[in-house]
N, CA, C and O atoms as a Tinker XYZ file with bonds, in Angstrom:
   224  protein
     1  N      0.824000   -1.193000    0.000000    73     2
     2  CA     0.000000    0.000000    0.000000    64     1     3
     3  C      0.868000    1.256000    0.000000    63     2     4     5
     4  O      0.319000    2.217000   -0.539000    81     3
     5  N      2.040000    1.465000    0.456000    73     3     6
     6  CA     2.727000    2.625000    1.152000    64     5     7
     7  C      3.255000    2.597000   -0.399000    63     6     8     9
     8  O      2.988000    3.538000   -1.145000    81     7
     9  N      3.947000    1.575000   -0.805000    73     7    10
    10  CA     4.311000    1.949000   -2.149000    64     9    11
    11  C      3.464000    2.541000   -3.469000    63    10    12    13
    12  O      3.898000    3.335000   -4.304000    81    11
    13  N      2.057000    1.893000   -3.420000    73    11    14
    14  CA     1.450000    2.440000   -4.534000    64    13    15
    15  C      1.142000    4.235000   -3.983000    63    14    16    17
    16  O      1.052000    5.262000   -4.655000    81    15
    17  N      1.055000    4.020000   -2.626000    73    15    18
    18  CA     0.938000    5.889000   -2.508000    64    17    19
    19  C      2.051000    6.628000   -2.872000    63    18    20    21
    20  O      1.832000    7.666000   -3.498000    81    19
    21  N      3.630000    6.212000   -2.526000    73    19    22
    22  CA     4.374000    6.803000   -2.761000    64    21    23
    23  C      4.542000    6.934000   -4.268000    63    22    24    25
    24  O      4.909000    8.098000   -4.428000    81    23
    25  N      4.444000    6.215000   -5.700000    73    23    26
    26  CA     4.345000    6.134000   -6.306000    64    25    27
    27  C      3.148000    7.515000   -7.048000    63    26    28    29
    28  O      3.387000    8.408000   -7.861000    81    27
    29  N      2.066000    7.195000   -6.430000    73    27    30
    30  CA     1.610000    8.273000   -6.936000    64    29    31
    31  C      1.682000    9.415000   -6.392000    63    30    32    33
    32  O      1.066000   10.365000   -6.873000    81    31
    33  N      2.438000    9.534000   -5.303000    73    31    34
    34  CA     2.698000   10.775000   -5.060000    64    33    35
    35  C      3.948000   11.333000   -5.994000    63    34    36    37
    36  O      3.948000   12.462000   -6.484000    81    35
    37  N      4.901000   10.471000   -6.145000    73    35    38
    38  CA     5.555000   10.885000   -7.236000    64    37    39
    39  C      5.531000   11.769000   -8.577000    63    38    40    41
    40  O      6.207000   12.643000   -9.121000    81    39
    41  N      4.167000   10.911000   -8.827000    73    39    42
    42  CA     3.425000   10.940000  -10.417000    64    41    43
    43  C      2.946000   12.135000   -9.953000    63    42    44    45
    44  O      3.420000   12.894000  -10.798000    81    43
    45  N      2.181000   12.997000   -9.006000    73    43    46
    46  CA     1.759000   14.113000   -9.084000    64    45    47
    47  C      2.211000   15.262000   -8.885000    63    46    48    49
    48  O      1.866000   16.409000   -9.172000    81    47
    49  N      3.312000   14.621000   -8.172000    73    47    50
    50  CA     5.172000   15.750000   -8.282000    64    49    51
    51  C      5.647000   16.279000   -9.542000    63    50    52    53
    52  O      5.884000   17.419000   -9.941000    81    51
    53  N      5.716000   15.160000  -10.038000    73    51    54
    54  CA     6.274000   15.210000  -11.475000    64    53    55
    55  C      5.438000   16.149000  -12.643000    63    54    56    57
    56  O      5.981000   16.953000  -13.401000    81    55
    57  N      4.049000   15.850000  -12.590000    73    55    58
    58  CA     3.192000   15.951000  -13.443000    64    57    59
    59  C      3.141000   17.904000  -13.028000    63    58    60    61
    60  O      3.025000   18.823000  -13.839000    81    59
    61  N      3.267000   17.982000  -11.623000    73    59    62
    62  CA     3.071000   19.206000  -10.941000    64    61    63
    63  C      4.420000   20.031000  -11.913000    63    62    64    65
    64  O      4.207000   20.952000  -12.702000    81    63
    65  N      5.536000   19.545000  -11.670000    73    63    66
    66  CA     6.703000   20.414000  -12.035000    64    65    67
    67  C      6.468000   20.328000  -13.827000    63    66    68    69
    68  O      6.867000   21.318000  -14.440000    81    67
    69  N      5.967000   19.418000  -14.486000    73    67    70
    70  CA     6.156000   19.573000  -15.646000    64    69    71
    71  C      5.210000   20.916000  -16.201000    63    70    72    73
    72  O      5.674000   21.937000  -16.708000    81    71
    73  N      3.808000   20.626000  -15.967000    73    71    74
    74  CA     3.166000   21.881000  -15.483000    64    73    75
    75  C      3.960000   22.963000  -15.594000    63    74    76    77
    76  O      4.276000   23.597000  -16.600000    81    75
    77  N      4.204000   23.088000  -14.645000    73    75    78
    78  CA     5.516000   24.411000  -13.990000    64    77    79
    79  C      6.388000   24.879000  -15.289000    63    78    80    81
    80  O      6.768000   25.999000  -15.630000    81    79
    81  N      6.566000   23.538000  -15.908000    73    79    82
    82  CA     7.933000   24.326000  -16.539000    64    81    83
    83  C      7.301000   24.004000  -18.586000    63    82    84    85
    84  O      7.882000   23.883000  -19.665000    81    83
    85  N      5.828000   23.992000  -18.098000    73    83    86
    86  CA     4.996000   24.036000  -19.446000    64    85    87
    87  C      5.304000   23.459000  -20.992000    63    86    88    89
    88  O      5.293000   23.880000  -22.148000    81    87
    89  N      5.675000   21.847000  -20.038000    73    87    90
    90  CA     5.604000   20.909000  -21.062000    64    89    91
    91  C      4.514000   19.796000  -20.977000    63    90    92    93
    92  O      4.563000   18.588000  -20.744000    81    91
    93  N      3.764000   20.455000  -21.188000    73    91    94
    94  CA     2.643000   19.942000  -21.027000    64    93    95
    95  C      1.887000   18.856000  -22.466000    63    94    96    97
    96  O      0.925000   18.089000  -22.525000    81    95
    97  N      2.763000   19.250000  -23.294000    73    95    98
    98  CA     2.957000   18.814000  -24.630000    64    97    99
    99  C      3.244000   17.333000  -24.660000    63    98   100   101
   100  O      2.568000   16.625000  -25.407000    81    99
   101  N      4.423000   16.681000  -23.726000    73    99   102
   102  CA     5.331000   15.934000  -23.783000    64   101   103
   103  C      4.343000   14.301000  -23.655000    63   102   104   105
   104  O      3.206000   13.988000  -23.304000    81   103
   105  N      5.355000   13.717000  -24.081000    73   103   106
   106  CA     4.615000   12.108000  -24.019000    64   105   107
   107  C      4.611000   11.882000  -22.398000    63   106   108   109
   108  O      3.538000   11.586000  -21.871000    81   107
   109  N      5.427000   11.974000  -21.843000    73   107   110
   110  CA     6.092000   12.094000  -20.182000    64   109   111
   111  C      4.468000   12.789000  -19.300000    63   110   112   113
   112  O      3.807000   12.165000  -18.469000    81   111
   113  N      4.242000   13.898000  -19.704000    73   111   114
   114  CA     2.765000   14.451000  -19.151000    64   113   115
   115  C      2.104000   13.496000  -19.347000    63   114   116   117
   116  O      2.005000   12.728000  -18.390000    81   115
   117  N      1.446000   13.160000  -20.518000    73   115   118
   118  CA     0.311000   12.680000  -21.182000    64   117   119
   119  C      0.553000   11.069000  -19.962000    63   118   120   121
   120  O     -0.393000   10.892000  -19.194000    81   119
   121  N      1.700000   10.077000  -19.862000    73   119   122
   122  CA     1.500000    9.349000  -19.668000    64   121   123
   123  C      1.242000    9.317000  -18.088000    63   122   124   125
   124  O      0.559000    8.406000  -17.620000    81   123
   125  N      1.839000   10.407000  -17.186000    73   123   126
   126  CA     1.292000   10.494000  -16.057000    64   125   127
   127  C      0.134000   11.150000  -15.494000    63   126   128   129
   128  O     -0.186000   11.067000  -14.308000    81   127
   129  N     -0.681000   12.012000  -16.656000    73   127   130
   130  CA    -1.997000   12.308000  -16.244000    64   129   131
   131  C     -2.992000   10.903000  -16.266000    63   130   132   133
   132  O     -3.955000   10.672000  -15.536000    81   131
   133  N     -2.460000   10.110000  -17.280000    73   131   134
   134  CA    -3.377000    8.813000  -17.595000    64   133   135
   135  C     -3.488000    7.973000  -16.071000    63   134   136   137
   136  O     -4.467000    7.610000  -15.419000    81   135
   137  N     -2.014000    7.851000  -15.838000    73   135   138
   138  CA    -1.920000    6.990000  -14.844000    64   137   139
   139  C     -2.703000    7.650000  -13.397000    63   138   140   141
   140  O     -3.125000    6.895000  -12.521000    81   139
   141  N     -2.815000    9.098000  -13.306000    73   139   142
   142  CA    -2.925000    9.628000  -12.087000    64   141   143
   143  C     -4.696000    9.498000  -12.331000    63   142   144   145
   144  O     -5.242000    9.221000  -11.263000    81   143
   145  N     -5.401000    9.600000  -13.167000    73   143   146
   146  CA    -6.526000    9.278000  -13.546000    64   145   147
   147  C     -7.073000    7.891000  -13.548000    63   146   148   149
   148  O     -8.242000    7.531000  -13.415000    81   147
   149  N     -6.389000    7.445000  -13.661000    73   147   150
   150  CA    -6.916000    5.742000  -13.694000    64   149   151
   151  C     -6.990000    5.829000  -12.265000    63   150   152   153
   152  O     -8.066000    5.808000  -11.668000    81   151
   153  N     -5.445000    5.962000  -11.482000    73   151   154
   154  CA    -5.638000    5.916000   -9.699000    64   153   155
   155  C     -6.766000    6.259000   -9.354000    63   154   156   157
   156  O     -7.315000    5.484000   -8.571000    81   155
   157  N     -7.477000    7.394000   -9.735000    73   155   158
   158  CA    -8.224000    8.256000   -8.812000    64   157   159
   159  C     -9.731000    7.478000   -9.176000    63   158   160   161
   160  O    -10.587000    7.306000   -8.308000    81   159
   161  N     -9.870000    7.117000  -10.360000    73   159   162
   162  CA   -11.070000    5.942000  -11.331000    64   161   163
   163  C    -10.989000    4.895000  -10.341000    63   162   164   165
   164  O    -12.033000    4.557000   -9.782000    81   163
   165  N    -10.042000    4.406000  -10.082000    73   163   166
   166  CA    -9.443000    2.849000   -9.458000    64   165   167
   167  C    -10.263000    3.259000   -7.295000    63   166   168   169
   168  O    -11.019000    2.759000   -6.463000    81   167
   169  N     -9.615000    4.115000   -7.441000    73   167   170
   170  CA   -10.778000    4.575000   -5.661000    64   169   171
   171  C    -11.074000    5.017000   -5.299000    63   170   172   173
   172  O    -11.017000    5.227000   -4.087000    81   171
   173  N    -11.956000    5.794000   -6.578000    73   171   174
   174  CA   -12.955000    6.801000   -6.466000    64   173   175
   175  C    -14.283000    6.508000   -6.994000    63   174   176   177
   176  O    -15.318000    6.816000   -6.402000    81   175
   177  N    -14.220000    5.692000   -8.520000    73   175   178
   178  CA   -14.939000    5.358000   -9.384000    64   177   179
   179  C    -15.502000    6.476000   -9.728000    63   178   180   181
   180  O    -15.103000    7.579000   -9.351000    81   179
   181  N    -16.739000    6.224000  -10.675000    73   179   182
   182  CA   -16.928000    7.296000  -11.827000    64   181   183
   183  C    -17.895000    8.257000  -11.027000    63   182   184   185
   184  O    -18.952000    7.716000  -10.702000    81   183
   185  N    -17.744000    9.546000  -10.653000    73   183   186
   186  CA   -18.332000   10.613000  -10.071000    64   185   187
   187  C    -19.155000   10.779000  -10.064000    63   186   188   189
   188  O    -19.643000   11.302000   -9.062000    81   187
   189  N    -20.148000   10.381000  -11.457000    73   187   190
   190  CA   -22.314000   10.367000  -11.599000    64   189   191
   191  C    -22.439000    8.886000  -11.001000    63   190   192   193
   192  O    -23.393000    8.865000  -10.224000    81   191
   193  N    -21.878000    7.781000  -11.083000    73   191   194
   194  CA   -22.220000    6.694000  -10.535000    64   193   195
   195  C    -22.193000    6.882000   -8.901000    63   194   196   197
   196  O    -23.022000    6.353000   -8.160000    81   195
   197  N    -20.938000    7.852000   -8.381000    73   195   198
   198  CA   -21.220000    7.963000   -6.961000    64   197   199
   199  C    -22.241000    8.882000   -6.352000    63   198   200   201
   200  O    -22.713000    8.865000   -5.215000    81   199
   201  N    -22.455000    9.608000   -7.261000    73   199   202
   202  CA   -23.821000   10.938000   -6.872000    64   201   203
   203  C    -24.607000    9.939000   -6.793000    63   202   204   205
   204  O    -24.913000    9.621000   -5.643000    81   203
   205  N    -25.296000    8.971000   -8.124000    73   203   206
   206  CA   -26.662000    8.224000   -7.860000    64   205   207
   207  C    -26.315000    7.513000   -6.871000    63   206   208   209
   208  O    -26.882000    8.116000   -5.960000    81   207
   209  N    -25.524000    6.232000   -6.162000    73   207   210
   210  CA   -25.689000    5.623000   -5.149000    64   209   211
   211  C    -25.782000    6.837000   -4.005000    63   210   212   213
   212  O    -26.144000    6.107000   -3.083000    81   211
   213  N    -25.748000    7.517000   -3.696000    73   211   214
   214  CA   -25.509000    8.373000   -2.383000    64   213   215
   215  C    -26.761000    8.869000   -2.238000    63   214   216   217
   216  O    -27.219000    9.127000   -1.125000    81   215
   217  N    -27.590000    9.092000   -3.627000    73   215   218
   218  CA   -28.866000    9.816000   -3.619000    64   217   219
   219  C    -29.518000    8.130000   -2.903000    63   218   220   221
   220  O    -29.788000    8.042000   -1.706000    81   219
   221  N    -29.621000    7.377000   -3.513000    73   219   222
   222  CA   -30.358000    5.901000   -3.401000    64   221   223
   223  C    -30.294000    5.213000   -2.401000    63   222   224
   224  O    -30.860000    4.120000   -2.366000    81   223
């Protein structure tokens, strides 16, 4: 567990400084927004699916 957090804490370091230095262009971005998105998909799930269970 400690590793997949550290890991993505990494990925949002990274993704943060690339940002920063507005290469946002790069294959390097693209592949850590994917990954930081899937994480958040992976234990969060999809945001209208959690509104309807919460309403229900």
């Amino acid at each position: 567990m400690d590793s997949r957090r550290n890991d993505l804490r990494e990925a949002i370091e990274r993704l943060f400084e690339l940002t920063r230095l507005e290469q946002t262009d790069s294959s390097e971005f693209e592949q850590l927004d994917h990954f930081i998105q899937q994480r958040l998909l992976d234990t969060y799930g999809d945001g209208a699916d959690v509104a309807l269970r919460a309403v229900a």
